[in-house]
C-alpha positions, 0 to 999 in steps of 0.5 A: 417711794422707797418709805412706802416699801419700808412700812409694808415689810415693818407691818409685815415682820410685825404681824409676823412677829405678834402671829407666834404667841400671845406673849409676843402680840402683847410686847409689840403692843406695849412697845407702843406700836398701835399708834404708828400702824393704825393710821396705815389702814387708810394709806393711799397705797393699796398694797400697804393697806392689803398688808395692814388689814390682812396682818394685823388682825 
């Protein structure tokens, strides 16, 4: 699924991204972002949600 691959390497740059300051966690977050990562917590994937959880703490 070529979506699937999609979604893991954005929530990984994301968390990637929100990792270095404070500054840059916050912009990801008003950027309006929460609401399109959230709901991968629970995605089928296991490997997507290993990445959401592990990342996006």
């Amino acid at each position: 699924e070529p979506e699937l691959s999609l979604r893991r390497t954005a929530a990984c740059t994301l968390a990637d991204i929100a990792k270095h300051t404070p500054e840059l966690a916050q912009g990801i977050v008003d950027a309006g972002s929460v609401p399109f990562v959230a709901p991968l917590i629970s995605h089928s994937d296991a490997k997507l949600r290993k990445e959401v959880k592990t990342h996006m703490h």
